[in-house]
Biopython code that builds the backbone (N, CA, C, O; Angstrom):
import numpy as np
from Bio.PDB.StructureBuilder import StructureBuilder

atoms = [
    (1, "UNK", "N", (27.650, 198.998, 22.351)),
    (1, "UNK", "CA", (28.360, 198.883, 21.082)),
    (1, "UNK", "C", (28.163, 200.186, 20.304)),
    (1, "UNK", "O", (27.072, 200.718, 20.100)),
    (2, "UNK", "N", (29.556, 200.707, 19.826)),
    (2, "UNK", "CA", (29.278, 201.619, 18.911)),
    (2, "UNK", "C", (29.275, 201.528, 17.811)),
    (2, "UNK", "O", (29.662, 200.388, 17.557)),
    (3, "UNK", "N", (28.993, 202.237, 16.619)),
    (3, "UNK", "CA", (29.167, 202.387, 15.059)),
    (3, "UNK", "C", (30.207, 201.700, 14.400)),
    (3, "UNK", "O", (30.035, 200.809, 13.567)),
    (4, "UNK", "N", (31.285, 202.135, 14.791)),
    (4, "UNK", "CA", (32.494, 201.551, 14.322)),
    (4, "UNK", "C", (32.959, 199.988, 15.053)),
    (4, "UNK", "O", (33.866, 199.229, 14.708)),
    (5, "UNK", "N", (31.878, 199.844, 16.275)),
    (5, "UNK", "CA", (32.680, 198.440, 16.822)),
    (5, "UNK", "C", (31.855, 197.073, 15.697)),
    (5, "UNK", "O", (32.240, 195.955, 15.354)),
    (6, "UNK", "N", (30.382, 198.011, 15.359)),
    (6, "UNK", "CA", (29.553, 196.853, 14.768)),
    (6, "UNK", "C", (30.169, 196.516, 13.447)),
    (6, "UNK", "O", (30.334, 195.398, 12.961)),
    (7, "UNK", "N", (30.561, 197.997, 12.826)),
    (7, "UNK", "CA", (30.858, 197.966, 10.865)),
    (7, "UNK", "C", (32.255, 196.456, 11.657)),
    (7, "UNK", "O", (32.273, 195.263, 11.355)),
    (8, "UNK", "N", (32.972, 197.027, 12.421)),
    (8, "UNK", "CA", (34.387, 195.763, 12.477)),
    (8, "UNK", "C", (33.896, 194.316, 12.712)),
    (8, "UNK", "O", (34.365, 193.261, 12.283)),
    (9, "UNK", "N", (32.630, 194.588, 13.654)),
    (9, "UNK", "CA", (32.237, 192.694, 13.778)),
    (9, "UNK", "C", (31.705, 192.355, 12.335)),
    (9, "UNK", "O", (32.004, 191.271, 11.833)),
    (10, "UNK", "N", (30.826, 193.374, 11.579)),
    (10, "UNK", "CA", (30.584, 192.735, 10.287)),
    (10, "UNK", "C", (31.294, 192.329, 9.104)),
    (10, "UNK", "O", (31.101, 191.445, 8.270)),
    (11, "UNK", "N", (32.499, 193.554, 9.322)),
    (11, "UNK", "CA", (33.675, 192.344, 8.808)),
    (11, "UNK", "C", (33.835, 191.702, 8.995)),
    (11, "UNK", "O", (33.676, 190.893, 8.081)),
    (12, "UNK", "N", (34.288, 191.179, 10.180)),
    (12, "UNK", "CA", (34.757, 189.850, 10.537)),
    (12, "UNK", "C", (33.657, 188.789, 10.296)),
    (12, "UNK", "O", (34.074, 187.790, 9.710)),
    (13, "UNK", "N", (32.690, 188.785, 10.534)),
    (13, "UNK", "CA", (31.677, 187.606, 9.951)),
    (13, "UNK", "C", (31.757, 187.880, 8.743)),
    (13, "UNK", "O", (31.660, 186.747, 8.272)),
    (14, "UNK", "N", (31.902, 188.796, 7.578)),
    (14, "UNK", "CA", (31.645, 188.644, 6.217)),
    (14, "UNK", "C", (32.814, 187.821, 6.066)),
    (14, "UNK", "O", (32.672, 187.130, 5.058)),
    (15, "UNK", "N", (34.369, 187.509, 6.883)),
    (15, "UNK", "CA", (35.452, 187.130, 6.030)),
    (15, "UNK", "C", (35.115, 185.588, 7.028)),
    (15, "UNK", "O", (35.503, 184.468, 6.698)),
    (16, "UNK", "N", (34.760, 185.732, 7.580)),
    (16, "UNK", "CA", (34.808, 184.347, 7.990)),
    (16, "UNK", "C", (33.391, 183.831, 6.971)),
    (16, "UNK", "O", (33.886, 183.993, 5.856)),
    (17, "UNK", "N", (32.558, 183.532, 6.825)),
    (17, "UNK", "CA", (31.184, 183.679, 5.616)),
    (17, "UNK", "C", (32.455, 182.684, 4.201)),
    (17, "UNK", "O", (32.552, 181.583, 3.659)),
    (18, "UNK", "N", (33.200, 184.123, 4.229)),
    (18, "UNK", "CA", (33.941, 183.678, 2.887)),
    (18, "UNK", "C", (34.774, 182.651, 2.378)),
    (18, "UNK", "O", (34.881, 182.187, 1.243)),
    (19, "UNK", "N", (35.488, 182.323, 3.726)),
    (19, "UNK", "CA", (36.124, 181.314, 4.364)),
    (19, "UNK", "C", (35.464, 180.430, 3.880)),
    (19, "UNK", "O", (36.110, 179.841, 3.014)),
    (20, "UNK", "N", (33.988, 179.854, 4.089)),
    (20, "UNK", "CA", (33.275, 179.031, 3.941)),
    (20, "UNK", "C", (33.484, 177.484, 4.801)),
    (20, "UNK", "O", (33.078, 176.369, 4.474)),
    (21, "UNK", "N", (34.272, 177.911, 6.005)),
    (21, "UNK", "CA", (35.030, 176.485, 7.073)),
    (21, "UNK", "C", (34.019, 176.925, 7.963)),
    (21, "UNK", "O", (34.617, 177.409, 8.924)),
    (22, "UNK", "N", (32.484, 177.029, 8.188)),
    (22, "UNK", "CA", (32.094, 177.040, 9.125)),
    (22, "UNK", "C", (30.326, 175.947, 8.850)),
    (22, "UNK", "O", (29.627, 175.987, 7.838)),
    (23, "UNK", "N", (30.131, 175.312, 9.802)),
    (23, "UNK", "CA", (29.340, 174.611, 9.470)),
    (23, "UNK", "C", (27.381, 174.801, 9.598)),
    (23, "UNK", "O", (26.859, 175.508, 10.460)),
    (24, "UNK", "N", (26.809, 174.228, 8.845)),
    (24, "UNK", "CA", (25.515, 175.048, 8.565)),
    (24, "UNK", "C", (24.939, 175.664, 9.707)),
    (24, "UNK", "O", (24.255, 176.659, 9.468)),
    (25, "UNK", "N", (25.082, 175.221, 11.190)),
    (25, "UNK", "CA", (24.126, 175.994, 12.544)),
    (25, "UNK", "C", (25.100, 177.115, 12.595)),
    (25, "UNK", "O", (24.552, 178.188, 12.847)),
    (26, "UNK", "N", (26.694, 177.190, 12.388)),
    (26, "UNK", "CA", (27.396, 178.039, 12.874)),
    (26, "UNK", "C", (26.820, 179.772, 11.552)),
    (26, "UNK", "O", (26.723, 180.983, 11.751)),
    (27, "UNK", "N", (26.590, 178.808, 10.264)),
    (27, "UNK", "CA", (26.825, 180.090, 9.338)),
    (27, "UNK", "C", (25.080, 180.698, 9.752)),
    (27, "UNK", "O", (24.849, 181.800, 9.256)),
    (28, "UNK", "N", (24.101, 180.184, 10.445)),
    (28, "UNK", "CA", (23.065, 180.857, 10.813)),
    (28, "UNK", "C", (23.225, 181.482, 11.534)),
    (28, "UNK", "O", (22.779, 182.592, 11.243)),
    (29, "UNK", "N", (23.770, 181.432, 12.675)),
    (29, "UNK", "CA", (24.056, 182.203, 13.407)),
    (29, "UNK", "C", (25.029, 183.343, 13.294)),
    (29, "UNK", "O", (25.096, 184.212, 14.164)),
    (30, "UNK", "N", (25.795, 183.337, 12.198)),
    (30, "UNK", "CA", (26.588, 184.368, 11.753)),
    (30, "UNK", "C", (25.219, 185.205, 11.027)),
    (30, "UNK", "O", (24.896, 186.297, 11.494)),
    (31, "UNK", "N", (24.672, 184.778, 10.193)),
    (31, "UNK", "CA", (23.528, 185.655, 9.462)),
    (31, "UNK", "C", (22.433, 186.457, 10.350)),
    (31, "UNK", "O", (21.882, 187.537, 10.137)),
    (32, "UNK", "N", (22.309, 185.477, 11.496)),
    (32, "UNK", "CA", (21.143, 186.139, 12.265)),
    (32, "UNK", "C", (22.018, 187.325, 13.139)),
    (32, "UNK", "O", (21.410, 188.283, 13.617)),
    (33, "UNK", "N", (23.405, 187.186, 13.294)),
    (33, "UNK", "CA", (23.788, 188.243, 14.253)),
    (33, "UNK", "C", (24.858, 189.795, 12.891)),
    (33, "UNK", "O", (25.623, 190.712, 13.189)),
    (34, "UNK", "N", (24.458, 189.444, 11.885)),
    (34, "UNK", "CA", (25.071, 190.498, 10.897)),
    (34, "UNK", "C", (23.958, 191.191, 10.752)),
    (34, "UNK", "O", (23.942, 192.387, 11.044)),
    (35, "UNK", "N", (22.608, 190.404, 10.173)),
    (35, "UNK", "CA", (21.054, 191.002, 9.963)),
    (35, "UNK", "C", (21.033, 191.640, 11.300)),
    (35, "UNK", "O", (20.514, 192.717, 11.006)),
    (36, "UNK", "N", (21.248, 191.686, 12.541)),
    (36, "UNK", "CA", (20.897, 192.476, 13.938)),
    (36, "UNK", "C", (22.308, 193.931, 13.946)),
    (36, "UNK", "O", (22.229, 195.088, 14.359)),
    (37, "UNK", "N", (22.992, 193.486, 13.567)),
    (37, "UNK", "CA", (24.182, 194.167, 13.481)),
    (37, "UNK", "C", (24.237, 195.330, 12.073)),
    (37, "UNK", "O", (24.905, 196.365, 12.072)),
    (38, "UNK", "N", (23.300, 194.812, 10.855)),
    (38, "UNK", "CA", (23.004, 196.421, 10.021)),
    (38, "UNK", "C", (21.844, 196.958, 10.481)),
    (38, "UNK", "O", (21.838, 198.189, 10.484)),
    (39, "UNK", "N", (20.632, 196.292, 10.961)),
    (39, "UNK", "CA", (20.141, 197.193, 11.867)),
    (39, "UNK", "C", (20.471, 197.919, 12.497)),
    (39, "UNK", "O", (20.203, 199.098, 12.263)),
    (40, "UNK", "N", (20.945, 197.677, 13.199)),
    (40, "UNK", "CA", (21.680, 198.889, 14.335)),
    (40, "UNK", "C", (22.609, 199.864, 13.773)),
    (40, "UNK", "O", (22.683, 201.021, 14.186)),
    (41, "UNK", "N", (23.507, 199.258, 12.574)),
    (41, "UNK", "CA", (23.945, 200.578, 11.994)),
    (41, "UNK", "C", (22.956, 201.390, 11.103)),
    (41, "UNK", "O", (23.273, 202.533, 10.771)),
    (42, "UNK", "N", (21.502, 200.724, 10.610)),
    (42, "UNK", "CA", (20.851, 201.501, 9.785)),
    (42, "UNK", "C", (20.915, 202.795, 10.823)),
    (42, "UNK", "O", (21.599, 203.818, 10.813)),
    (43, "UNK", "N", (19.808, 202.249, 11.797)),
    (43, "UNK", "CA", (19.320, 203.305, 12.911)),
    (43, "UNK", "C", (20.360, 204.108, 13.372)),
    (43, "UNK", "O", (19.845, 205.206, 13.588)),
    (44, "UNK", "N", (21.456, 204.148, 13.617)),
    (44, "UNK", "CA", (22.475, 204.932, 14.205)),
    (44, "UNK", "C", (22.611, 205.824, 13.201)),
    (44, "UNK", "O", (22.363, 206.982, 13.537)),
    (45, "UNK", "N", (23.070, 205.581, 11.563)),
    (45, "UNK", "CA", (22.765, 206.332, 10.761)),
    (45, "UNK", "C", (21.494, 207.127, 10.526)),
    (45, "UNK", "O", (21.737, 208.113, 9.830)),
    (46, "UNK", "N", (20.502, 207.047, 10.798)),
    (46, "UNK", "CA", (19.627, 206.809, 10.392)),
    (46, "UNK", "C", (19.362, 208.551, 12.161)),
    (46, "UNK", "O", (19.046, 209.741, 12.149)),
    (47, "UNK", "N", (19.658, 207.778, 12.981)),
    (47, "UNK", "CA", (19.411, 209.151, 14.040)),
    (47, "UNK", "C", (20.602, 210.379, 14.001)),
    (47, "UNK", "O", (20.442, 211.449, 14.588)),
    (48, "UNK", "N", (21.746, 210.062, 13.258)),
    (48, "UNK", "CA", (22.598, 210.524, 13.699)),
    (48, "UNK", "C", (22.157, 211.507, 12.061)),
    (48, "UNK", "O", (22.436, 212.704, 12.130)),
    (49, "UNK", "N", (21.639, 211.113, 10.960)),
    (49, "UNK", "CA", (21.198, 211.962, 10.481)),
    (49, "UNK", "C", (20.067, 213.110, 10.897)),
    (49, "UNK", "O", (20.284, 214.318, 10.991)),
    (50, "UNK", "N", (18.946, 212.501, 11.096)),
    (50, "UNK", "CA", (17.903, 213.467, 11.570)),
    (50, "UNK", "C", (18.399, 214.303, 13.333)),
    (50, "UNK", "O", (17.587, 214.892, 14.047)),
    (51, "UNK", "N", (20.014, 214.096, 13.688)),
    (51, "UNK", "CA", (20.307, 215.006, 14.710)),
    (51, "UNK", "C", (21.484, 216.267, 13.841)),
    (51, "UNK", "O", (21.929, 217.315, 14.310)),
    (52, "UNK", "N", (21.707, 215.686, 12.538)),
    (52, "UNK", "CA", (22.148, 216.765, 12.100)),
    (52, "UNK", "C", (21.731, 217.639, 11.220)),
    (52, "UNK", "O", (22.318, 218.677, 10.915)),
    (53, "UNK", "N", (20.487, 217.160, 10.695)),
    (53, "UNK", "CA", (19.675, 217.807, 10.234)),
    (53, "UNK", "C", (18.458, 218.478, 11.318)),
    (53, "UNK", "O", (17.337, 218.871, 10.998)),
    (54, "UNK", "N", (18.941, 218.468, 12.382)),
    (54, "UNK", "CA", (17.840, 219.351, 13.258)),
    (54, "UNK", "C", (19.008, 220.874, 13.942)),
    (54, "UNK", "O", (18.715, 222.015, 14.296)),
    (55, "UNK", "N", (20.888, 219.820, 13.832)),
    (55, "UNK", "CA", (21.820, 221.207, 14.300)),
    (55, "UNK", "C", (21.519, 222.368, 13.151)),
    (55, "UNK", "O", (21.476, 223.557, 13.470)),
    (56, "UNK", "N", (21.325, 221.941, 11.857)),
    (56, "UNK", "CA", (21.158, 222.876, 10.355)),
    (56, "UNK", "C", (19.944, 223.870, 11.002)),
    (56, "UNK", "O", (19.999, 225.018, 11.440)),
    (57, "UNK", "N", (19.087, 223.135, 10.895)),
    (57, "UNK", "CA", (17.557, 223.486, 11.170)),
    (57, "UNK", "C", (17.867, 225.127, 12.274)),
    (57, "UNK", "O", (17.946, 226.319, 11.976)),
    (58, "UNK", "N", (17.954, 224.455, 13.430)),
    (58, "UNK", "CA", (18.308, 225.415, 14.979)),
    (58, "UNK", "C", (19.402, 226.579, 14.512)),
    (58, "UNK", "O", (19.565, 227.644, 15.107)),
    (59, "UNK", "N", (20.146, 226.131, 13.269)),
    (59, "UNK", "CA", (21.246, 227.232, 13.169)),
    (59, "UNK", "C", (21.070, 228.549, 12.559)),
    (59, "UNK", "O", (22.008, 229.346, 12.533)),
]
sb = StructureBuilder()
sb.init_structure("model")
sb.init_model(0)
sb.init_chain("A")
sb.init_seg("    ")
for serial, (resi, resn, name, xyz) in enumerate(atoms, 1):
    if name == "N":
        sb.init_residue(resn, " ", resi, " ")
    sb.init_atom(name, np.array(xyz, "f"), 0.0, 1.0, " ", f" {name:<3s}", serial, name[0])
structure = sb.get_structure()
C-alpha cells in the first residue's frame, strides 16, 4: 500500500463513520483499521521527510 492508496481508504471509512448505517462490531473495526492506516501515513511522512532532509544535507 502506498501513501495515496491509504489517505483514499481513510476517506472512505471516514464517510462511511458518517453515514452512521454501520453497526457497533462493524464501526470497531473501521476505527481499529483507520488508527493502523494514520500510522502508516505518519511514518511514510515521517521517512519521506528525514530522506529529504538528508538529499539537502548531501547537496
Amino acid at each position: 500500500m502506498n501513501y495515496q492508496e491509504a489517505t483514499d481508504r481513510l476517506e472512505l471509512i471516514l464517510s462511511q463513520l458518517e453515514e452512521g448505517k454501520k453497526s457497533v462490531d462493524e464501526l470497531s473495526d473501521l476505527v481499529k483499521e483507520a488508527s493502523e492506516l494514520v500510522k502508516f501515513c505518519k511514518t511514510k511522512l515521517k521517512n519521506t521527510e528525514e530522506e529529504i532532509q538528508k538529499a539537502f544535507d548531501e547537496a
